[in-house]
C-alpha positions in Angstrom: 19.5 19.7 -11.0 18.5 17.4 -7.8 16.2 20.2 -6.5 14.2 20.1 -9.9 13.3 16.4 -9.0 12.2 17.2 -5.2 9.9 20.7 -6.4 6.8 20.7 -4.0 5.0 20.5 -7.1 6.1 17.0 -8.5 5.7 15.4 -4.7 2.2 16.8 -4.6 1.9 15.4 -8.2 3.3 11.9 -6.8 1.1 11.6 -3.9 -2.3 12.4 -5.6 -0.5 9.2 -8.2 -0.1 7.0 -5.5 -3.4 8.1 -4.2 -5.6 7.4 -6.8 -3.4 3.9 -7.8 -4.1 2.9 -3.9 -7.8 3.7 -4.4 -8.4 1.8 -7.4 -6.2 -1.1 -6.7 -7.8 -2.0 -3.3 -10.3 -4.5 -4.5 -8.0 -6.2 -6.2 -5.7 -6.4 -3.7 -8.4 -7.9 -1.4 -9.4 -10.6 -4.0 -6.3 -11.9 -5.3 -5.9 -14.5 -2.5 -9.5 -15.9 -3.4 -8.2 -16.1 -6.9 -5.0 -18.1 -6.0 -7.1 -20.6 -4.1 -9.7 -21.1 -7.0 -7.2 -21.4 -9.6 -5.4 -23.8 -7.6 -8.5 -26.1 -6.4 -9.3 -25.8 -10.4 -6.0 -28.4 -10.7 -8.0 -31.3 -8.5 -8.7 -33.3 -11.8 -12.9 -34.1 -10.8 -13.7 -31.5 -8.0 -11.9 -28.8 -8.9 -14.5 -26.8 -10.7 -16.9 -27.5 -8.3 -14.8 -26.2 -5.1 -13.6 -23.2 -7.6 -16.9 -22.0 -8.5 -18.0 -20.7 -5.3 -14.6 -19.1 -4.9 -14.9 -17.7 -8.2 -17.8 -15.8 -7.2 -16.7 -14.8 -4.2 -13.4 -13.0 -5.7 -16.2 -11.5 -8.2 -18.4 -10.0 -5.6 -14.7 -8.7 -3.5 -14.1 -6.9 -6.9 
């Protein structure tokens, strides 16, 4: 039973997985920092939006 779960077939199937999730979730990965920072300047009650909105385009142009 345990050497159905370690075939050469399902850990090539696996690694092409985790090879295209790590390709496609790069950008993201790179951006989400920039998006904590906006959404958190976003708080400041008068110059949140205005210190957010260059980070907010930033984080757009990462992705």
């Amino acid at each position: 039973m345990m050497t159905y779960f370690l075939s050469p077939r399902r850990l090539v199937a696996a690694a092409m997985l985790m090879g295209v999730a790590t390709a496609l979730s790069g950008c993201g990965v790179a951006a989400f920092p920039v998006r904590v920072t906006s959404a958190t300047a976003k708080v400041v009650p008068v110059a949140g939006d205005v210190v957010a909105y260059p980070l907010d385009k930033t984080a757009d142009a990462i992705d």
